[in-house]
Each structure stands twice: as structure tokens, then as C-alpha cells.
C-alpha positions as CSV (number, residue, x, y, z in Angstrom):
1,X,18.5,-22.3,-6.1
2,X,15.4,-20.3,-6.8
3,X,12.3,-19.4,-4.4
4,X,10.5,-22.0,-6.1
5,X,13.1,-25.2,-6.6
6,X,11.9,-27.6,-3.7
7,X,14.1,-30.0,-2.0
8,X,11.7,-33.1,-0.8
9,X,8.6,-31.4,0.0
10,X,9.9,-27.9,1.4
11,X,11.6,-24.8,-0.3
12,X,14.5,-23.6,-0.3
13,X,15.1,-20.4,1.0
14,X,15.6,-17.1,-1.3
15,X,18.8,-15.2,-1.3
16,X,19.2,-13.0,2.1
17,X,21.1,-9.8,2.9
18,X,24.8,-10.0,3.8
19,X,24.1,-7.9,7.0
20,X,21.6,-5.6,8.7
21,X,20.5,-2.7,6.9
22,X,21.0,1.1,7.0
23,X,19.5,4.1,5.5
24,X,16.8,6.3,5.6
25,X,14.3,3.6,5.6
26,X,15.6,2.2,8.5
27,X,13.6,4.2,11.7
28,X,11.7,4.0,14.4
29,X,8.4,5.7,15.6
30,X,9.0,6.7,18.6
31,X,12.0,9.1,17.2
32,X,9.6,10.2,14.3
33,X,6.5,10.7,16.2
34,X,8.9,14.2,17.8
35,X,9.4,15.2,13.9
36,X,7.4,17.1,11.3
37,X,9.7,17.0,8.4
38,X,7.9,13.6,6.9
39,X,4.6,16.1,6.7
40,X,4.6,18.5,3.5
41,X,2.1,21.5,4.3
42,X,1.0,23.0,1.3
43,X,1.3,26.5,1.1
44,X,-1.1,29.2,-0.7
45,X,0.6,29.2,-3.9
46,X,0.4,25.7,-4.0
47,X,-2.8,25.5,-3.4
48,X,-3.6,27.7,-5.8
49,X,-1.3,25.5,-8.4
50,X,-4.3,22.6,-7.3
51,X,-7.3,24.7,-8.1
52,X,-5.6,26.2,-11.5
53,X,-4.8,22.5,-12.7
54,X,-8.6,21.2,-11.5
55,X,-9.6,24.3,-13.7
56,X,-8.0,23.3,-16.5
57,X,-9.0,19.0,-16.6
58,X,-12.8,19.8,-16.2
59,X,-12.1,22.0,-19.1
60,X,-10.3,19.8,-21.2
61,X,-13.6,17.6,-21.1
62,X,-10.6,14.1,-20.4
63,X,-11.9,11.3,-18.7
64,X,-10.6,10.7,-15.5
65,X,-9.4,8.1,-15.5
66,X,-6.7,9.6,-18.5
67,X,-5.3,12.3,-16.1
68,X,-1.8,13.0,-16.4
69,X,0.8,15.6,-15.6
70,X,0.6,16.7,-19.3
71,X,-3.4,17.6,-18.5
72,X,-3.3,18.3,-14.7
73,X,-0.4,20.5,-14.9
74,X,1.4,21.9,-12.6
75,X,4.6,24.5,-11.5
76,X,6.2,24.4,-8.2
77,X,4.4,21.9,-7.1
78,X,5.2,19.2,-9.4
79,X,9.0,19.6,-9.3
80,X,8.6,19.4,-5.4
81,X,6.4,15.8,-6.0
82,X,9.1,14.6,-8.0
83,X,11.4,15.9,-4.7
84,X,8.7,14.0,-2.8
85,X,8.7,10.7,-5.0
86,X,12.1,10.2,-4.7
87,X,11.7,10.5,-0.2
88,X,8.9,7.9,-1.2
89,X,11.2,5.3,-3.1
90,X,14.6,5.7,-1.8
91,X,14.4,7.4,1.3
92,X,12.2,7.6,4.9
93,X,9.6,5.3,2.5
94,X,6.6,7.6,3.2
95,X,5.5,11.6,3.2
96,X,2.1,13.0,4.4
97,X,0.4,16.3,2.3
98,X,-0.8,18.3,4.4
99,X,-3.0,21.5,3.8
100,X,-5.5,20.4,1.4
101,X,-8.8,22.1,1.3
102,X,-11.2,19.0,0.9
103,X,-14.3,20.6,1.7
104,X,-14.4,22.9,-0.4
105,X,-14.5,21.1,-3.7
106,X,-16.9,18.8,-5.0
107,X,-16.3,15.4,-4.7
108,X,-15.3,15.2,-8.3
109,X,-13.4,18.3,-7.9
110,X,-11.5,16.2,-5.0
111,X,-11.0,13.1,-7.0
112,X,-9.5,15.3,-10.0
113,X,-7.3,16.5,-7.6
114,X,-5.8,13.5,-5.7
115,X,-5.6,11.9,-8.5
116,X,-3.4,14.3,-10.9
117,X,-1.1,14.8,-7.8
118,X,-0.9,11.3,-7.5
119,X,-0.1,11.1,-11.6
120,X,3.1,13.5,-10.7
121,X,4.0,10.2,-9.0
122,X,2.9,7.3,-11.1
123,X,0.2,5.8,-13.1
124,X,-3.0,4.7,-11.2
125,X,-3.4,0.8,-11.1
126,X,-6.7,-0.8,-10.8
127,X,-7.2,-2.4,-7.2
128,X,-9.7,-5.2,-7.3
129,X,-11.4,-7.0,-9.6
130,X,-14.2,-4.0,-10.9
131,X,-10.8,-2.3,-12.2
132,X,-11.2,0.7,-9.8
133,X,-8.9,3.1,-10.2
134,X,-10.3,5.1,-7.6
135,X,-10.8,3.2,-4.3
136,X,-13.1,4.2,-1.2
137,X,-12.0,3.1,2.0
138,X,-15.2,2.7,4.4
139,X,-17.2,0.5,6.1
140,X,-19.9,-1.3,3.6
141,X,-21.2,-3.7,5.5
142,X,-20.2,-6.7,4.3
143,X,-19.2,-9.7,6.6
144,X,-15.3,-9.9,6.9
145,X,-15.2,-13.7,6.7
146,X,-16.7,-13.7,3.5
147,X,-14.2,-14.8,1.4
148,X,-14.8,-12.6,-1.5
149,X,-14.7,-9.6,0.9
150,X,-11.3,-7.4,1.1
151,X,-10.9,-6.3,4.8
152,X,-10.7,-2.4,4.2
153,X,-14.7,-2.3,2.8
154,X,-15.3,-3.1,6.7
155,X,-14.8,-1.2,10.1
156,X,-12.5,-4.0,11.8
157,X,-9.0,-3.2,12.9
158,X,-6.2,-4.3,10.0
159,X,-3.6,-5.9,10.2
160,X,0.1,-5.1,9.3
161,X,0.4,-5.8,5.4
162,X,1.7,-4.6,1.8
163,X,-0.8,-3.8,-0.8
164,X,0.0,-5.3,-4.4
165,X,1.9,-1.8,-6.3
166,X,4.8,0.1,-5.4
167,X,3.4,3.3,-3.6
168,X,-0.2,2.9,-1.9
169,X,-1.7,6.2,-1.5
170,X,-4.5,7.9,0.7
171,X,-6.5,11.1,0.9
172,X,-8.9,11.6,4.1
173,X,-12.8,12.9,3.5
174,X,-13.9,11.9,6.5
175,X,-12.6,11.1,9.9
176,X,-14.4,8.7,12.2
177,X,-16.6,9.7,15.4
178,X,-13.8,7.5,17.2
179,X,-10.6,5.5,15.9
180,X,-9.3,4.9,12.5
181,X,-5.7,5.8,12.9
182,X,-2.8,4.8,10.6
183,X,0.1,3.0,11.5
184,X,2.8,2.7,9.4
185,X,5.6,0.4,9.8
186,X,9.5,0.2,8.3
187,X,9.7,-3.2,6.9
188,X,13.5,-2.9,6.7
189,X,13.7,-2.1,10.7
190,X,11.6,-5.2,11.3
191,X,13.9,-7.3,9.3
192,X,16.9,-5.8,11.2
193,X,15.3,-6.4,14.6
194,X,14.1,-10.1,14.0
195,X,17.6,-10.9,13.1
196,X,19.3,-9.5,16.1
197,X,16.5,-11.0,18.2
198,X,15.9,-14.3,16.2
199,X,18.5,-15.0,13.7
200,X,17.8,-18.9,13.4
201,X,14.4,-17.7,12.0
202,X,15.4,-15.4,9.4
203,X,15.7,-18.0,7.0
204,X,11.8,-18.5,7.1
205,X,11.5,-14.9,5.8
206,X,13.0,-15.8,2.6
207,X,11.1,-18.8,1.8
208,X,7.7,-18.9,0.4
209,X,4.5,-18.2,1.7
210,X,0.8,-19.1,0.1
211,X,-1.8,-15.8,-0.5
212,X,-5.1,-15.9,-0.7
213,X,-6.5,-13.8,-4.0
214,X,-10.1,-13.4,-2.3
215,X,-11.5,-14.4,-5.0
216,X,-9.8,-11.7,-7.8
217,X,-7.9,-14.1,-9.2
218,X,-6.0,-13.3,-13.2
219,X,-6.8,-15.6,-16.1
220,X,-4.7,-18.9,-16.1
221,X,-3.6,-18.2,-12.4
222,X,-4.3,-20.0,-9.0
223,X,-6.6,-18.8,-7.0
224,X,-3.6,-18.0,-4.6
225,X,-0.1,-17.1,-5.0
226,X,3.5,-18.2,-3.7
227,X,5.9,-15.3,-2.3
228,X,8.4,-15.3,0.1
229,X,7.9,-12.3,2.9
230,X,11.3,-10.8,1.9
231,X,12.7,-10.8,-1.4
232,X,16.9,-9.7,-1.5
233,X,17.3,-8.1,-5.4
234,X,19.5,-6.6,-6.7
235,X,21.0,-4.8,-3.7
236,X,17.5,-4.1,-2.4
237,X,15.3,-5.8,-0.1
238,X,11.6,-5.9,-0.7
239,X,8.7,-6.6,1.5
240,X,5.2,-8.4,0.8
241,X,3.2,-9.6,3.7
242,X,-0.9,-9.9,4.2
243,X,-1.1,-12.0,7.2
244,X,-4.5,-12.5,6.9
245,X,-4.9,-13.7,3.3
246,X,-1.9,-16.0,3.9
247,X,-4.0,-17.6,6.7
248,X,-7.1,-18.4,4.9
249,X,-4.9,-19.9,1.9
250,X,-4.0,-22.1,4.5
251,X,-7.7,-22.6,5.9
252,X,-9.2,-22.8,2.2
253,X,-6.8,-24.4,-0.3
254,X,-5.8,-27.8,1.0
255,X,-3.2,-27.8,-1.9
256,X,-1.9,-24.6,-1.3
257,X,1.8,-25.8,1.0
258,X,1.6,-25.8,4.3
259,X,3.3,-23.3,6.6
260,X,6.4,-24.4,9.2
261,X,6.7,-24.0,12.6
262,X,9.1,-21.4,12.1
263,X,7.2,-19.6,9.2
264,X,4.3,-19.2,11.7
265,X,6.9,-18.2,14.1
266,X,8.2,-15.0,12.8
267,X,5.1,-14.0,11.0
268,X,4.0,-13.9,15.0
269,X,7.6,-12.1,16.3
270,X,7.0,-9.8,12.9
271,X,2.9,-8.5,14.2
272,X,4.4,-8.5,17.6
273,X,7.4,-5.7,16.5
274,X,4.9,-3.8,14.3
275,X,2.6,-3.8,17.4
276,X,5.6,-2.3,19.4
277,X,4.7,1.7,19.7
278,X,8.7,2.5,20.2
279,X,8.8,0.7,16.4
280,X,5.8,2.0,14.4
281,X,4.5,5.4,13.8
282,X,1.2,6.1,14.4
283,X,-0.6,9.3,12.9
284,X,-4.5,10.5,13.2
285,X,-5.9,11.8,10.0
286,X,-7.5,15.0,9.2
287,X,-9.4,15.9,6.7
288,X,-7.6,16.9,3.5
289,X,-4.2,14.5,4.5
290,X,-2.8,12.4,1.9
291,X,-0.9,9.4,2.6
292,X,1.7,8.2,0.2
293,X,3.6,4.8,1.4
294,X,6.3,2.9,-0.1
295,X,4.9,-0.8,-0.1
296,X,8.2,-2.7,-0.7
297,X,9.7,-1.0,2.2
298,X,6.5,0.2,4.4
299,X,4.1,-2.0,6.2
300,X,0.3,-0.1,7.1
301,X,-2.2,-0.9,9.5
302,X,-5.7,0.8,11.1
303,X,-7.4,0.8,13.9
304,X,-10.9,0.1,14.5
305,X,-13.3,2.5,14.3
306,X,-16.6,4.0,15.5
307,X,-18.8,5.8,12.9
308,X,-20.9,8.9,13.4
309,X,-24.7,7.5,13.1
310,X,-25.0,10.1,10.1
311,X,-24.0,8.2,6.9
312,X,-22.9,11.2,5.4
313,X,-20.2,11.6,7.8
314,X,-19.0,8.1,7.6
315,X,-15.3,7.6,7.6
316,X,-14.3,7.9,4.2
317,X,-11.1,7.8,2.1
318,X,-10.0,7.9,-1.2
319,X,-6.9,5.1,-2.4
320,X,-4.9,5.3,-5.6
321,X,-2.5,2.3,-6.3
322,X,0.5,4.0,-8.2
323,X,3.2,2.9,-10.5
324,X,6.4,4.7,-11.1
325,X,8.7,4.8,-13.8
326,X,11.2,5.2,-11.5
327,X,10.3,2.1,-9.0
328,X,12.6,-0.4,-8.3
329,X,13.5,-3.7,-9.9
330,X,11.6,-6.8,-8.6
331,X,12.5,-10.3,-8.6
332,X,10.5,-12.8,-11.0
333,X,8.6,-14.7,-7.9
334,X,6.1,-10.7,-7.7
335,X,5.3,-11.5,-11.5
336,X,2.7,-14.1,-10.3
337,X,1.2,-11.0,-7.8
338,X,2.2,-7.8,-9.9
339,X,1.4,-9.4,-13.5
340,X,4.2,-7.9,-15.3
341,X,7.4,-6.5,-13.8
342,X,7.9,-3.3,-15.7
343,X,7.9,-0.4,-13.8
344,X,5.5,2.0,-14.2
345,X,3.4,-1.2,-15.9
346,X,2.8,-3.1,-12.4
347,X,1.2,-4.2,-10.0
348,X,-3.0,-3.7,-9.4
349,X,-5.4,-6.6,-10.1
350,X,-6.5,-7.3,-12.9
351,X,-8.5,-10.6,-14.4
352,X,-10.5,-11.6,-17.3
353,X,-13.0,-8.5,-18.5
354,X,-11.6,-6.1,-16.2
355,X,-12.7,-2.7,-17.4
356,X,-11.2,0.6,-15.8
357,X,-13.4,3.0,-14.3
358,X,-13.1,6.1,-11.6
359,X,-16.2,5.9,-9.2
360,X,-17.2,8.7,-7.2
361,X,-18.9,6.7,-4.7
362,X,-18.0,3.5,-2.8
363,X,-20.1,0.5,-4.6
């Protein structure tokens, strides 16, 4: 029976694993937090690979948001992204650049940059409703409980969650005066640790779970959608969890079906093992750092933070939301989140007079 065939009025559960799972992208933090081999330092002729290509896009006089390998190019560098995209989506889940020289290029010298490394790994998909395909990360001032309001535009703590693409990707500007740390999750050691701990409430994993749109909701759709946490797939298990947007489709959508005991239940054993600092890594930013995280097998997080009173050194980061070609299949219950399932054509949000654009600033 499908995620979606109902028996009375509850669903059926989704297809589940045979077992626990192994692999790379099953670890713990407390063993990674001793490594360095998840962090990439770029060396000088790298670097100077970045400030060739940045050369050669202003040149070319192409709009940003058309960057591509084929006009940002790049030599030993690009084959070791492809290396890196393949860590990304089949291996640990996540790798950390390390080494670039932020302040030293204009800001649109930085966002040519990250963004042609990041088309080495996919194509940029537009994250809310403006079609941006450049994000900023920082504290606007807006009132989280604002419906309309995503939760990263303010200074508050974040929960664990999935963004909507396959690889969610960060580059640092500015740190904080005090706070802001990533913490990154495996979604695949969660699932293996809730069902040694709690097997009789792995089944609620699998069946599906309300999400709020905030408002950025596609033409012809709800304004929330229906996904299970875990998805099993074709031999691969996939993750999609926002806590806090399944809470207030349950708060503001009367239709929208109501969560079980048990659903509630390991959606509060799953925050308390991401909380858990043997389980999750946690990793302090520096200017330059880029992020790249594997969404369908990597759960993220931030703590609160403290600006500087000068806005100009505000925490600030830049996000691309990035589609491979070389992503995994997903099951048909994403198509109502990722619009179509084609990889390297998913994922991002996009409704009715959506136009792309790459702004410089937040807004």
C-alpha cells in the first residue's frame, strides 16, 4: 500500500529497511569531531584556479545567475569537486572548503565564486518564493511567528531539519560576536539508533507527516504538504524532517491530519539524539568556509546568536540550493515538495510568477 492509501482515518505506513544501516553515512560526532579529513583546505594553486575563473565570468559579461562549469572553468579543482560530490552523495554526506580568501573580493567577486564552485556540483535552485538563487542567511528582523517568515531570516536557535534539494550549501562572510555554530546530523545514524532504542516506534517514521509551506505555496497545491520523515527507495533511505513547519501545519490547518501519539513520540526521541553531542558534529565557522550537506541523508541545525552592534559586521552567509545530475532517485510522495523528480531538475520553491534573480544583499 502506498504512503498515501488510508485505512479508516490513518495511513499506512511506507516501506521500511530490512535492517539497520551501514556505510559511510552512518557516524557519529564525537569520533569526527578528532578528524580533519571531512575539511578540504584549498591550496595556492587552487586558489589561484578561483581567481582565474572569477576573471574570466566578469569578462564574459553572463548573468549570474547562468554560471556554469563551461563559463567558470576550472582545472584541478573541478575534477577534485567532482571527487568531493560524490563524498557529498554517497559517502560521509557532507565536506567543508576550507581556505577561501573572502575578504578580499568584492561581494560580487564572492558570489561569482561560490556560486561557480557550487555549479561543479549542481544547478542552483531557487529557495523561496522571490526565486532567489542566491540566499543570505542573517538576522532581518522579522518576528519568527509570523507565519510568512522562514526561521533562518532571524537570530533564534534552529532546529534539526532538511531543506527542500539534494545538497544545501553555505559560505561564511561573517561570523557572529557570539554563537552561530553549525550542527550537522547523520539522519541514517538517527534512524539506526531509534530502532535499537524504540523499535515499536519506527513504524511512525514511515508514515506521513503534514508541512507547513509558510506561505510559498506552488500553483494548484495546498498550502501544506504530506511526507513521511523516512522514505525507503530503491535501496536507499531518504530523510525530510522540519519539525517546526510540521507543528504549525498542525496549529494552522485544521484539515491538515492530525499527528499520533507515536508520531509526536519519535519526532521528540529524534531532537533528543540530534541534541546528543556524542551523535552530532558541531563545527564554528570562519570566514571563507563553505558548507556542502547532503539533505536526504544530513540533518542541520544553529545555534543562537549574538550580533556585533555594527551592522556591517552582522553574521552573514551566503546559501545555494543545488541539484545534481547525479542525485539519487526519490520516491513519488517528494514530487508534491521537490516539484518534479528529475535530478538535476528538483527541488527549490517555486510558485506562480516566480522570476530568478542573484541578489547581492539580503532583502
Amino acid at each position: 500500500m502506498s504512503a498515501h492509501a488510508q485505512t479508516g482515518s490513518s495511513y499506512a505506513a511506507a516501506p521500511m529497511p530490512p535492517g539497520p544501516l551501514s556505510g559511510p553515512a552512518v557516524w557519529y560526532g564525537s569520533e569526527l569531531s578528532k578528524r580533519s579529513d571531512w575539511i578540504h583546505m584549498l591550496d595556492a594553486g587552487e586558489r589561484a584556479e578561483i581567481d582565474a575563473a572569477i576573471r574570466a565570468f566578469k569578462a564574459s559579461g553572463t548573468p549570474l545567475a547562468a554560471i556554469s562549469p563551461q563559463n567558470f572553468p576550472l582545472g584541478a579543482l573541478g575534477a577534485k569537486l567532482k571527487s568531493l560530490l560524490k563524498e557529498i552523495l554517497s559517502g560521509r554526506g557532507f565536506v567543508m572548503l576550507r581556505g577561501f580568501e573572502v575578504d578580499k573580493y568584492t561581494r560580487e567577486e564572492a558570489a561569482i565564486a561560490y556560486m561557480g564552485l557550487g555549479s561543479w556540483l549542481g544547478r542552483p535552485r531557487s529557495q523561496n518564493a522571490k526565486g532567489h538563487l542566491l540566499g543570505h542567511v542573517k538576522d532581518l528582523g522579522v518576528d519568527v511567528t509570523d507565519p510568512k517568515v522562514r526561521y533562518y531570516q532571524t537570530s533564534r536557535r534552529l532546529e534539526y531539519h532538511t531543506d527542500s534539494i539534494d545538497i544545501v550549501a553555505l559560505l561564511c562572510l561573517k561570523t557572529a560576536k557570539a554563537g552561530g555554530e553549525s550542527f550537522i546530523v547523520s539522519s541514517m545514524t538517527l534512524y539506526n539508533e531509534i530502532l535499537a532504542r524504540r523499535p515499536d516506534l519506527v513504524p511512525a517514521l514511515f508514515l506521513p507527516y503534514p508541512t507547513d509551506r509558510r506561505g510559498e505555496v506552488p500553483e494548484g497545491m495546498k498550502p501544506w504538504f504530506d511526507v513521511p520523515i523516512f522514505n525507503w527507495h530503491a535501496g536507499l533511505l531518504s530523510c525530510i524532517y522540519v519539525r517546526q513547519y510540521i507543528e504549525s501545519a498542525q496549529q494552522l490547518f485544521p484539515e491538515a491530519t492530525r499527528l499520533t501519539a507515536q508520531q509526536i513520540e519519535v519526532m521528540d526521541l529524534m531532537d533528543a539524539l540530534s541534541n546528543d553531542p556524542q551523535i552530532h558534529l558541531s563545527m564554528a565557522f570562519l570566514p571563507g568556509d563553505m558548507q556542502f550537506l547532503h539533505n536526504h541523508q544530513m540533518l542541520h541545525s544553529r545555534n543562537d546568536f549574538e550580533n556585533w552592534p555594527e551592522p556591517e559586521r552582522h553574521r552573514h552567509l551566503l546559501r545555494l540550493w543545488l541539484a545534481p545530475q547525479e542525485a539519487r532517485p526519490l520516491p513519488e510522495v517528494f514530487a508534491a515538495r521537490y516539484g518534479s523528480l528529475t535530478p538535476g531538475d528538483r527541488g527549490g520553491i517555486v510558485v506562480k510568477g516566480t522570476a530568478f534573480k542573484v541578489p547581492l544583499e539580503a532583502e
